[in-house]
N, CA, C and O of each residue as an XYZ file, in Angstrom:
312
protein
N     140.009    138.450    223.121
C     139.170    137.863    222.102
C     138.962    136.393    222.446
O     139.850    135.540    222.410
N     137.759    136.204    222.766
C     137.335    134.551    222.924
C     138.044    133.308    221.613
O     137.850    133.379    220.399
N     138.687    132.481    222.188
C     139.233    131.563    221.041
C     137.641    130.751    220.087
O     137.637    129.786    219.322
N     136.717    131.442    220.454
C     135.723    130.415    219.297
C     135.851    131.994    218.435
O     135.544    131.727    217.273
N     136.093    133.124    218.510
C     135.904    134.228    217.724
C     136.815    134.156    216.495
O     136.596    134.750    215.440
N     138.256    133.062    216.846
C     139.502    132.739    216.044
C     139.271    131.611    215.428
O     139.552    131.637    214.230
N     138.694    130.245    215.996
C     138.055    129.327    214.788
C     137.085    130.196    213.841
O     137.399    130.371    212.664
N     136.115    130.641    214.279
C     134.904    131.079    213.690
C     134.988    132.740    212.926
O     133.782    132.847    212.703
N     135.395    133.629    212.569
C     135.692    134.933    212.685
C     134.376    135.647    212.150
O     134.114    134.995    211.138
N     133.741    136.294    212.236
C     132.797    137.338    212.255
C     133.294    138.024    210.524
O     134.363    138.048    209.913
N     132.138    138.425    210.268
C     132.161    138.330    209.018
C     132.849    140.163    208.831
O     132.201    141.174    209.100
N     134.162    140.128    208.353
C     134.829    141.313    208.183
C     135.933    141.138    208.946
O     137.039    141.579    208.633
N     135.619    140.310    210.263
C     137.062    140.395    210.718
C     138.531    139.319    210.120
O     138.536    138.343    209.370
N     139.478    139.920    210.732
C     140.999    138.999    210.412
C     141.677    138.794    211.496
O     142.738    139.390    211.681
N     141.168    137.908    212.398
C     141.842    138.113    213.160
C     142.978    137.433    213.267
O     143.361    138.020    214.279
N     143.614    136.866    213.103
C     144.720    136.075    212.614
C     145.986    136.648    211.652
O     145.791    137.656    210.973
N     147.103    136.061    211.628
C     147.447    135.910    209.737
C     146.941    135.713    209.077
O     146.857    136.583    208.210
N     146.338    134.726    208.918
C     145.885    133.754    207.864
C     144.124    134.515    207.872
O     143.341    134.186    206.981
N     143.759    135.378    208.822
C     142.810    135.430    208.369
C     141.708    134.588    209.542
O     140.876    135.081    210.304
N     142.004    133.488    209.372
C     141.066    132.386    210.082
C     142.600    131.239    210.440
O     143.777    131.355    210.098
N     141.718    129.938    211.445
C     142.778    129.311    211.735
C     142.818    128.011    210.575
O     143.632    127.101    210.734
N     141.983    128.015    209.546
C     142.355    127.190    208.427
C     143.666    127.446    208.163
O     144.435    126.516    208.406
N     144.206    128.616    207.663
C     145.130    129.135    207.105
C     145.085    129.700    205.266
O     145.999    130.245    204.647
N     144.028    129.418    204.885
C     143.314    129.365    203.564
C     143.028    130.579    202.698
O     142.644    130.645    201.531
N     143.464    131.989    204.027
C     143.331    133.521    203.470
C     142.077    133.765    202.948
O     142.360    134.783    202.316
N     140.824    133.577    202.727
C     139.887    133.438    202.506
C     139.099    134.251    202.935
O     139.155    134.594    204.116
N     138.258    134.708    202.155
C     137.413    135.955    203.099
C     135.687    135.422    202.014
O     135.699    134.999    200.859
N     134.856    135.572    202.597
C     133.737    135.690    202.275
C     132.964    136.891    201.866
O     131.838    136.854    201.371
N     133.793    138.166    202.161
C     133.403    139.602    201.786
C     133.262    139.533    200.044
O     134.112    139.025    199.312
N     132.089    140.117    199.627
C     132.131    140.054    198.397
C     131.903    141.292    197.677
O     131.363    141.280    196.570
N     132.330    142.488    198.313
C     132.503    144.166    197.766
C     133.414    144.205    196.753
O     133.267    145.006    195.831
N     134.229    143.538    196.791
C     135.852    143.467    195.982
C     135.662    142.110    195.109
O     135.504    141.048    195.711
N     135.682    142.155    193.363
C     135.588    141.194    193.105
C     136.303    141.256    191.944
O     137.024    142.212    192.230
N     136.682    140.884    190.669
C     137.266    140.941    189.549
C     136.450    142.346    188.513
O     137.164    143.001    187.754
N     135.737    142.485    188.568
C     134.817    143.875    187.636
C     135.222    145.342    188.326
O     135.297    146.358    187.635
N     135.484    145.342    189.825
C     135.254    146.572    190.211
C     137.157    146.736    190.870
O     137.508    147.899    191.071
N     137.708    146.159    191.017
C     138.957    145.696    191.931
C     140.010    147.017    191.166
O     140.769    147.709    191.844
N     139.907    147.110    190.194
C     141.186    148.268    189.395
C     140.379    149.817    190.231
O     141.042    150.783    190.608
N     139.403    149.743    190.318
C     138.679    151.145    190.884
C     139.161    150.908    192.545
O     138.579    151.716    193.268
N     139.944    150.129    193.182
C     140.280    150.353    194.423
C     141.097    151.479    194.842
O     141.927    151.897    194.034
N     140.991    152.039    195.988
C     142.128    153.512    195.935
C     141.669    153.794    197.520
O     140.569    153.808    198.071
N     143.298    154.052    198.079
C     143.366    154.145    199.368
C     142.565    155.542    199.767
O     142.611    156.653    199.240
N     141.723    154.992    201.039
C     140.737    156.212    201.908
C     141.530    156.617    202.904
O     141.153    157.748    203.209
N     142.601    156.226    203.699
C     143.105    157.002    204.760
C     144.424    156.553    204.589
O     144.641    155.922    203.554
N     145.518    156.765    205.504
C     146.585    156.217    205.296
C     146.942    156.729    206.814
O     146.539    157.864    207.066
N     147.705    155.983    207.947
C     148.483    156.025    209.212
C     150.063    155.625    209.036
O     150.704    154.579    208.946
N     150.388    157.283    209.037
C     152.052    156.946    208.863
C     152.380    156.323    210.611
O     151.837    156.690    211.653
N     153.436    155.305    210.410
C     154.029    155.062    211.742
C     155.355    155.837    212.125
O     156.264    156.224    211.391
N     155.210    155.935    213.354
C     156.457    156.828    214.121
C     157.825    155.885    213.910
O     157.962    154.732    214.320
N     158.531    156.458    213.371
C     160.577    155.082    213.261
C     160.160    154.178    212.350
O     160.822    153.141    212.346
N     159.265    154.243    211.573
C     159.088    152.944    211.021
C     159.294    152.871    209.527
O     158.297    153.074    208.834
N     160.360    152.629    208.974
C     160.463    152.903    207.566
C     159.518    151.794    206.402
O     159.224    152.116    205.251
N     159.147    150.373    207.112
C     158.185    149.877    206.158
C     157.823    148.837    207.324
O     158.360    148.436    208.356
N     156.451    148.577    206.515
C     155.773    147.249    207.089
C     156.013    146.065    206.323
O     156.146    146.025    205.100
N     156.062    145.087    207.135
C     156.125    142.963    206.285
C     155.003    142.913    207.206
O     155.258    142.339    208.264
N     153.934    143.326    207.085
C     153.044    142.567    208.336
C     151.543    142.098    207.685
O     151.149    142.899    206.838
N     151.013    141.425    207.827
C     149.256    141.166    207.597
C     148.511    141.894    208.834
O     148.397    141.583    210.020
N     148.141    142.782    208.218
C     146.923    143.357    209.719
C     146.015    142.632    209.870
O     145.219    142.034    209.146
N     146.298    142.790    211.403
C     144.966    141.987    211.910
C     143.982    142.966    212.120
O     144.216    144.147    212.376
N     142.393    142.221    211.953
C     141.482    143.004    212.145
C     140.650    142.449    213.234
O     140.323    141.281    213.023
N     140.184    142.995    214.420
C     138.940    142.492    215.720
C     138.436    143.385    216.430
O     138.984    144.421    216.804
N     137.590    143.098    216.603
C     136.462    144.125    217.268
C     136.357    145.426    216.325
O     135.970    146.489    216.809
N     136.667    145.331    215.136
C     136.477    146.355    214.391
C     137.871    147.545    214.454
O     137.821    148.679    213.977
N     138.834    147.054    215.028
C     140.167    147.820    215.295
C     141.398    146.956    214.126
O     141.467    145.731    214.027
N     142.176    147.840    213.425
C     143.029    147.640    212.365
C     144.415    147.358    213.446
O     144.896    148.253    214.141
N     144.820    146.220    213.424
C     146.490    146.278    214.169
C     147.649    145.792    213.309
O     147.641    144.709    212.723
N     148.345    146.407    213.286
C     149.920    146.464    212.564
C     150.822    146.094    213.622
O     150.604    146.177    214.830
N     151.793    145.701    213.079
C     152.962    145.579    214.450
C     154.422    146.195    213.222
O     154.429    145.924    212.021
N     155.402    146.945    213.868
C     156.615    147.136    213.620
C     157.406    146.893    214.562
O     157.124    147.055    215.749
N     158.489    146.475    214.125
C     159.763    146.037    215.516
C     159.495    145.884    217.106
O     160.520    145.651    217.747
N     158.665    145.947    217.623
C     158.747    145.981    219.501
C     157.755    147.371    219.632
O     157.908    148.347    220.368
N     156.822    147.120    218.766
C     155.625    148.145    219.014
C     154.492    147.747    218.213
O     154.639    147.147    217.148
N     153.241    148.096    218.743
C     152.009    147.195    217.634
C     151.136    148.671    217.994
O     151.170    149.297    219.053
N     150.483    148.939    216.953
C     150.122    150.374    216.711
C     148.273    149.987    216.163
O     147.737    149.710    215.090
N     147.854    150.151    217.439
C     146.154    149.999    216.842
C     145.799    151.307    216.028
O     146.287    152.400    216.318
N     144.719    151.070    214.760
C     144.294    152.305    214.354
C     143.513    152.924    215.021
O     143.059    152.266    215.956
N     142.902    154.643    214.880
C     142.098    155.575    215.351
C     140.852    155.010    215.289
O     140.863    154.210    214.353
N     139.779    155.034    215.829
C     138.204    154.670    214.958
C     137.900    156.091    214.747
O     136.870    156.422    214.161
């Protein structure tokens, strides 16, 4: 991933922790807002192999979901 893609991030992606390198968590997506947010409800779910829980912020780039657990980082399916 080009480092102007990590100042700048494309609108949907995370690529970071934080999201962006402000650190500010901030997203400009505006699907999810205070009126509709209680109607949220999980569409897929990827159990991990040994992994009894996640502490992680997924990152999101190039349109790929990444998680990391202990000494393994597990991209999602498209």
């Amino acid at each position: 991933m080009p480092f102007a893609d990590l100042v700048d991030p494309k609108r949907g992606e995370w690529p970071t922790y934080h999201g962006s390198l402000s650190g500010n968590r901030y997203s400009p997506l505006n699907q999810i807002h205070a009126g509709n947010v209680a109607q949220l409800a999980p569409q897929w779910l990827f159990p991990i192999p040994n992994s009894r829980r996640l502490e992680v912020t997924p990152v999101v780039a190039g349109g790929v979901v990444y998680v990391t657990t202990a000494n393994e980082l597990m991209p999602s399916i498209r």
